[in-house]
LUMBAVO-491237 format. One record per residue: residue number from 1; x, y, z of N, C-alpha, C in turn; residue in three letters. Coordinates in nm, 2 decimals. Layout:
<rs>
[NUM; [X; Y; Z]; [X; Y; Z]; [X; Y; Z]; ala]
...
</rs>
This chain:
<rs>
[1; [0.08; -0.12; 0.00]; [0.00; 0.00; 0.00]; [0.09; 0.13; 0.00]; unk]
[2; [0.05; 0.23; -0.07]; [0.12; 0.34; -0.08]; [0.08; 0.45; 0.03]; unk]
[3; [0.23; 0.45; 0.09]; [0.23; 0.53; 0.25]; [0.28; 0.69; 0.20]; unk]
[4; [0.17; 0.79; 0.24]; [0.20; 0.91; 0.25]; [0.19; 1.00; 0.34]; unk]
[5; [0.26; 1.08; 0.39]; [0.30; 1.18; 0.51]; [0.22; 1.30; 0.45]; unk]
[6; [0.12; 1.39; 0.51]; [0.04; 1.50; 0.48]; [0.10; 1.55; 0.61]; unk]
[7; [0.14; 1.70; 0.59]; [0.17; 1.81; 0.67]; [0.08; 1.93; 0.60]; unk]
[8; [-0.03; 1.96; 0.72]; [-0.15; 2.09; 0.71]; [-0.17; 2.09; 0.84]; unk]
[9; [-0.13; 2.19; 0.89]; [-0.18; 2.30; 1.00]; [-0.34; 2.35; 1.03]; unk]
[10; [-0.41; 2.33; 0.94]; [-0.55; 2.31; 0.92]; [-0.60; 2.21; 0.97]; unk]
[11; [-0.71; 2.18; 1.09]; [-0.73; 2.04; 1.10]; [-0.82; 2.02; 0.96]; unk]
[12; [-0.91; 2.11; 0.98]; [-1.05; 2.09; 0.88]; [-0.97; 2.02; 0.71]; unk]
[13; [-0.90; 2.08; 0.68]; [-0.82; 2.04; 0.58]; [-0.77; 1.91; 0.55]; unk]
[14; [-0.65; 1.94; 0.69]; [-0.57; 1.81; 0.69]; [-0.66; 1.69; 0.73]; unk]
[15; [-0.80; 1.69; 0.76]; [-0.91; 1.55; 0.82]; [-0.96; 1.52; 0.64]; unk]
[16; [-0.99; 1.64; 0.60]; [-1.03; 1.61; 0.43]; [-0.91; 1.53; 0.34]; unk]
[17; [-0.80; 1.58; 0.33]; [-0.72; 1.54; 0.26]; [-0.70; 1.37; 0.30]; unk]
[18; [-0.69; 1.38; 0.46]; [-0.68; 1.22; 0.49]; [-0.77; 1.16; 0.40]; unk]
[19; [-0.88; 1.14; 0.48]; [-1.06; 1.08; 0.41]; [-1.04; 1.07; 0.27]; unk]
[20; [-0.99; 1.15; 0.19]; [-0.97; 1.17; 0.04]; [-0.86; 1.06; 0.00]; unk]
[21; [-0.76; 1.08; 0.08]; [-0.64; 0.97; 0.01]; [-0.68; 0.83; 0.08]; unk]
[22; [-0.72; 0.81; 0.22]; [-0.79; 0.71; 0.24]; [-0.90; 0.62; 0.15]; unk]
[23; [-0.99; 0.69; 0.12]; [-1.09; 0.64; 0.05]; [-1.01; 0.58; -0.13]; unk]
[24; [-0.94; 0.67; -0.12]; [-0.90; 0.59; -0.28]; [-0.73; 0.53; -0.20]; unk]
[25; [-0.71; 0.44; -0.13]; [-0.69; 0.33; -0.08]; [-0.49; 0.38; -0.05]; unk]
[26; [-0.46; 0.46; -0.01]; [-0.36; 0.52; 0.03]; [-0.35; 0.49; 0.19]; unk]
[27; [-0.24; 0.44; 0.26]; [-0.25; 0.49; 0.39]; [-0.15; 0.59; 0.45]; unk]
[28; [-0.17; 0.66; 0.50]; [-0.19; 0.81; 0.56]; [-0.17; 0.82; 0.68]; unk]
[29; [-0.06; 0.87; 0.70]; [-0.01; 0.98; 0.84]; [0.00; 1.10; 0.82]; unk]
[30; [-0.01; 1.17; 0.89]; [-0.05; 1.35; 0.93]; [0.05; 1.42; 1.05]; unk]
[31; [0.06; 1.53; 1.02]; [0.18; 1.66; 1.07]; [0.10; 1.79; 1.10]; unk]
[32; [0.10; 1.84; 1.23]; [0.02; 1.92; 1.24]; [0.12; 2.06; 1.17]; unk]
[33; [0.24; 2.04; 1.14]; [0.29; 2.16; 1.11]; [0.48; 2.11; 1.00]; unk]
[34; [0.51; 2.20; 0.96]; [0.67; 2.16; 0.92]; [0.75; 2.11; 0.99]; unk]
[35; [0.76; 2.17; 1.14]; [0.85; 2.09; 1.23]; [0.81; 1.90; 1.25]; unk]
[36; [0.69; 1.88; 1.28]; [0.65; 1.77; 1.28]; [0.65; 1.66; 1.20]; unk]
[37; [0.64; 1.74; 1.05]; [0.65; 1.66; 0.92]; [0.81; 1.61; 0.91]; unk]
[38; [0.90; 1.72; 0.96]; [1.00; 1.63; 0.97]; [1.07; 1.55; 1.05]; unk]
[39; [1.02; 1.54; 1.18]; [1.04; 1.44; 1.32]; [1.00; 1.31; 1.21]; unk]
[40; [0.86; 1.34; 1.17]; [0.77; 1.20; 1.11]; [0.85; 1.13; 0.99]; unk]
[41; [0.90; 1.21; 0.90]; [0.95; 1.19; 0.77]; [1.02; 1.02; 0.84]; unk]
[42; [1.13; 1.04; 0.86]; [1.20; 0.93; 0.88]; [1.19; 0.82; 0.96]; unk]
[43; [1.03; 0.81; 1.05]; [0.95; 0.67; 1.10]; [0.92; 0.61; 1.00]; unk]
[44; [0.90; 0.62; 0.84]; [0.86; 0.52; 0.78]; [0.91; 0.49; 0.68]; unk]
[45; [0.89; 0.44; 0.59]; [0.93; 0.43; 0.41]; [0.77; 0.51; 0.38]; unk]
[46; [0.80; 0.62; 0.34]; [0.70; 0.72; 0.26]; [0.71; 0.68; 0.11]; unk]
[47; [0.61; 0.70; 0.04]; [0.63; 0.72; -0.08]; [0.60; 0.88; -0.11]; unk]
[48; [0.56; 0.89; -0.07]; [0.51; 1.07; -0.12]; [0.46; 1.15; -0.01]; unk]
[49; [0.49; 1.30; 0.00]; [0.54; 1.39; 0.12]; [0.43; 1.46; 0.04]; unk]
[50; [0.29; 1.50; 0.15]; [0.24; 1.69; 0.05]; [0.25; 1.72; 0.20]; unk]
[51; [0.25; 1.86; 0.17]; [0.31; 1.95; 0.25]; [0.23; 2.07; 0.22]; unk]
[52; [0.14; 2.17; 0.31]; [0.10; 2.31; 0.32]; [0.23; 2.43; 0.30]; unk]
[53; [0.21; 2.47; 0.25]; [0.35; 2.59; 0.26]; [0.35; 2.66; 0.33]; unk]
[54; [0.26; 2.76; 0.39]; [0.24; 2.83; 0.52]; [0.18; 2.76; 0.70]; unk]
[55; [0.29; 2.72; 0.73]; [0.24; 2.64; 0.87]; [0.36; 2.68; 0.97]; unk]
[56; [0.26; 2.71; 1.09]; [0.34; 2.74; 1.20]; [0.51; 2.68; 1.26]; unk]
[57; [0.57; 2.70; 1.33]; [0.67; 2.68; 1.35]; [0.79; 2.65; 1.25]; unk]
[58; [0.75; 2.60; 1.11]; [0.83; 2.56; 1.03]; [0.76; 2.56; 0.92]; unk]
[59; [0.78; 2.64; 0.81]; [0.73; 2.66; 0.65]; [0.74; 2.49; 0.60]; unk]
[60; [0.65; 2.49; 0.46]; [0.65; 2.38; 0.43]; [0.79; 2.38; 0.34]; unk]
[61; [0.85; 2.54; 0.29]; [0.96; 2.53; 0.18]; [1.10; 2.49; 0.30]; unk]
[62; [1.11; 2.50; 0.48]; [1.23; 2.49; 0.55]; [1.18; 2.32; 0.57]; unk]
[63; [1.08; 2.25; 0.58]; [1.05; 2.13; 0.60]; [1.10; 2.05; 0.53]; unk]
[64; [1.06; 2.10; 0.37]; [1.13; 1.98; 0.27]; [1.26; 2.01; 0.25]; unk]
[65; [1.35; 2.13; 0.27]; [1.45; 2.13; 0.27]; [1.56; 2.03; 0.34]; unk]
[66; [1.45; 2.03; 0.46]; [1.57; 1.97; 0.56]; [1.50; 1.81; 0.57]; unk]
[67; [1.41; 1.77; 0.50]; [1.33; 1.63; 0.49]; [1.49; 1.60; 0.38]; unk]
[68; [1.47; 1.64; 0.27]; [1.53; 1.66; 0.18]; [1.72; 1.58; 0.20]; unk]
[69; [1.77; 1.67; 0.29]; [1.90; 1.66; 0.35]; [1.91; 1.49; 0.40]; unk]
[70; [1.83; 1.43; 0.45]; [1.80; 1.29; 0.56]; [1.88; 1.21; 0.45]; unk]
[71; [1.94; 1.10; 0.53]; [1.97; 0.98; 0.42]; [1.82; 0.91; 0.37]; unk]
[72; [1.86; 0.91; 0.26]; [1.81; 0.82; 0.19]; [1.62; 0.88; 0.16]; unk]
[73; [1.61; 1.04; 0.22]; [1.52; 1.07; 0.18]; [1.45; 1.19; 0.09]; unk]
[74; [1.59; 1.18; -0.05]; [1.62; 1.28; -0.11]; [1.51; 1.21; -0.22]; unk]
[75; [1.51; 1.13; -0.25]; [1.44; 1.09; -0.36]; [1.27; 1.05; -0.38]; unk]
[76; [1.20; 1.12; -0.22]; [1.10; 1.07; -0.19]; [1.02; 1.24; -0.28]; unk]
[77; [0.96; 1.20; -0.34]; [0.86; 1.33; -0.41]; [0.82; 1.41; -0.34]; unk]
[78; [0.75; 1.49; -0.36]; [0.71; 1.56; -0.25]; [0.62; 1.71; -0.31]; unk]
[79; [0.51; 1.70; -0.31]; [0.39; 1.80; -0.35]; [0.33; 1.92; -0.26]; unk]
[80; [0.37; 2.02; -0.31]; [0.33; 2.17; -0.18]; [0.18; 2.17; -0.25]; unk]
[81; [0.12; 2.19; -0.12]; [-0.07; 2.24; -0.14]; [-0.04; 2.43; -0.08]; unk]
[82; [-0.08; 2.48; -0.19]; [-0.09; 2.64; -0.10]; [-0.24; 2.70; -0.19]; unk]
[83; [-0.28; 2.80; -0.14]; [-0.34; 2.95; -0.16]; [-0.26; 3.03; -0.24]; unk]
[84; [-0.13; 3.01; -0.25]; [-0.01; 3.10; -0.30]; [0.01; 3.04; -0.45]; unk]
[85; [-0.04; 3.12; -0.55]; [0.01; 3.03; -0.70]; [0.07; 3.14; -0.77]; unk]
[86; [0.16; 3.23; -0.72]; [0.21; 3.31; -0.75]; [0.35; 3.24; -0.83]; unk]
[87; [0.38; 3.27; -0.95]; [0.50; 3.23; -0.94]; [0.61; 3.17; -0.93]; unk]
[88; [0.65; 3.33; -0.82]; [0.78; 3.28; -0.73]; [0.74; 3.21; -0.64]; unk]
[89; [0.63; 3.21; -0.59]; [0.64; 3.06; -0.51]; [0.62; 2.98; -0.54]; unk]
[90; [0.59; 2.92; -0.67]; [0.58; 2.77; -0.69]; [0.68; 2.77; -0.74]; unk]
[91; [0.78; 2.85; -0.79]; [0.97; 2.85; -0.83]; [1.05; 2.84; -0.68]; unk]
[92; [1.01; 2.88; -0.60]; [1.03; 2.88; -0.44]; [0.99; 2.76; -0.39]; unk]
[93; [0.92; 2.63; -0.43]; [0.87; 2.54; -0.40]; [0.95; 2.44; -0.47]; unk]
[94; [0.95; 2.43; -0.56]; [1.04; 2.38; -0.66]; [1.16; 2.38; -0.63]; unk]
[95; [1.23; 2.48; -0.60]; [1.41; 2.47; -0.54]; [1.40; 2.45; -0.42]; unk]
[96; [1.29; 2.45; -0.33]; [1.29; 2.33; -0.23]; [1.31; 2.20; -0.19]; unk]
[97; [1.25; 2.18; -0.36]; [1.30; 2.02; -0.35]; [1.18; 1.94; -0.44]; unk]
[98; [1.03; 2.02; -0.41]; [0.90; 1.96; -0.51]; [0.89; 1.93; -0.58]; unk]
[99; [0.80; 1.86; -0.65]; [0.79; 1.79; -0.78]; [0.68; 1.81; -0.84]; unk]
[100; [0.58; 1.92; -0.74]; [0.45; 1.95; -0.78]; [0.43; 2.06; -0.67]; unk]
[101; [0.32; 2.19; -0.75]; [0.28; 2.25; -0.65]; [0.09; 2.24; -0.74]; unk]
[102; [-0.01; 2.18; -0.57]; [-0.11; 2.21; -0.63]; [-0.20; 2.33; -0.55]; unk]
[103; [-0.29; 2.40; -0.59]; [-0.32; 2.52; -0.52]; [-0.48; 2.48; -0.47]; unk]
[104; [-0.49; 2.48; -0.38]; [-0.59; 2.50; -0.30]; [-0.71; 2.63; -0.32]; unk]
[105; [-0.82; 2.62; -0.28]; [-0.93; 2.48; -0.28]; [-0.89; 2.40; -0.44]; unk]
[106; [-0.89; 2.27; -0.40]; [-0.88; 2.17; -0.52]; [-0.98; 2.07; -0.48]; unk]
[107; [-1.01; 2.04; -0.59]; [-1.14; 1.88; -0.59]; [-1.07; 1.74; -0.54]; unk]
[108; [-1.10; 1.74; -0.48]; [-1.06; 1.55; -0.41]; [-1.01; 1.48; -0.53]; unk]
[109; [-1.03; 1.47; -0.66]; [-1.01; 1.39; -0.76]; [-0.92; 1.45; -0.85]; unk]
[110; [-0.90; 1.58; -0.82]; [-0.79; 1.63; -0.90]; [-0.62; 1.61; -0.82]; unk]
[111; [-0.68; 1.65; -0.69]; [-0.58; 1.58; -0.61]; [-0.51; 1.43; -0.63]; unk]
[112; [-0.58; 1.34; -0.59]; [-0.62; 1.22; -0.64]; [-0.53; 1.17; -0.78]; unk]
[113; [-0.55; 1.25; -0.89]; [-0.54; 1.23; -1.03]; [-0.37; 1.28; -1.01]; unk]
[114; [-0.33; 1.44; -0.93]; [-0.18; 1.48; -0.93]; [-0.12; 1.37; -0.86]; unk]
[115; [-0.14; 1.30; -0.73]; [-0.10; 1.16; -0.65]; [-0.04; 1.11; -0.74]; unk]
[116; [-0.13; 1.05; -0.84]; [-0.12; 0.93; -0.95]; [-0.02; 0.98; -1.03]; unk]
[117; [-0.03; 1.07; -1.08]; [0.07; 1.14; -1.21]; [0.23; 1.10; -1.13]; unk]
[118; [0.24; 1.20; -1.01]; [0.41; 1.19; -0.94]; [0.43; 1.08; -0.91]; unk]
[119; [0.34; 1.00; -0.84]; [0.38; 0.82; -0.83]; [0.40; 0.75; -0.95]; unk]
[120; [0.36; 0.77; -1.04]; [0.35; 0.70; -1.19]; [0.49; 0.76; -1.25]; unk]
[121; [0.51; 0.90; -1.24]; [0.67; 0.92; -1.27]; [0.77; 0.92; -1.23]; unk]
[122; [0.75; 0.84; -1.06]; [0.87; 0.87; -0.98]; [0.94; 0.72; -1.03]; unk]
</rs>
């Protein structure tokens, strides 16, 4: 089964996205924030990291930087969800380390459909 780490600072969000990857047969752990995402990162074999970009204590662009750094967890994908589709920050997302940025509010299935695409090309 394909194991993914979700870091959102939103409960209401971060309980949707679970339910969402859940239901289409993903299992799922959760980070209330960047600092946490990266404590978590290295308890499992992840296949895929999404990450909020604006979260307390630790941004999602300082999270994947330093997920990033770990042995052996340079090659794990990794998708920013923001409000922010400016740009420079999805070029700011990107030299973090990303392999996707998708913007928020997004449909469960589009989500869903991006999952599939980065896993299918990793």
């Amino acid at each position: 089964m394909t194991k993914i780490l979700i870091a959102e600072d939103e409960k209401d969000i971060r309980d949707l996205i679970m339910l969402t990857l859940q239901f289409s047969g993903f299992e799922v752990v959760s980070a209330r924030d960047g600092a946490e995402a990266v404590e978590l990162a290295p308890t499992a074999k992840f296949d895929l990291i999404m990450m909020d970009v604006r979260m307390p204590r630790m941004t999602g662009y300082e999270a994947c930087r330093e997920i990033k750094k770990m042995d052996g967890m340079d090659q794990i994908p990794v998708i920013f969800l923001s409000a922010k589709g400016q740009e420079t920050e999805v070029q700011e997302g990107i030299e973090a380390g990303a392999v996707a940025y998708v913007l928020k509010p997004f449909a469960p299935d589009q989500l869903i459909r991006k999952i599939n695409e980065v896993l299918k090309s990793g």
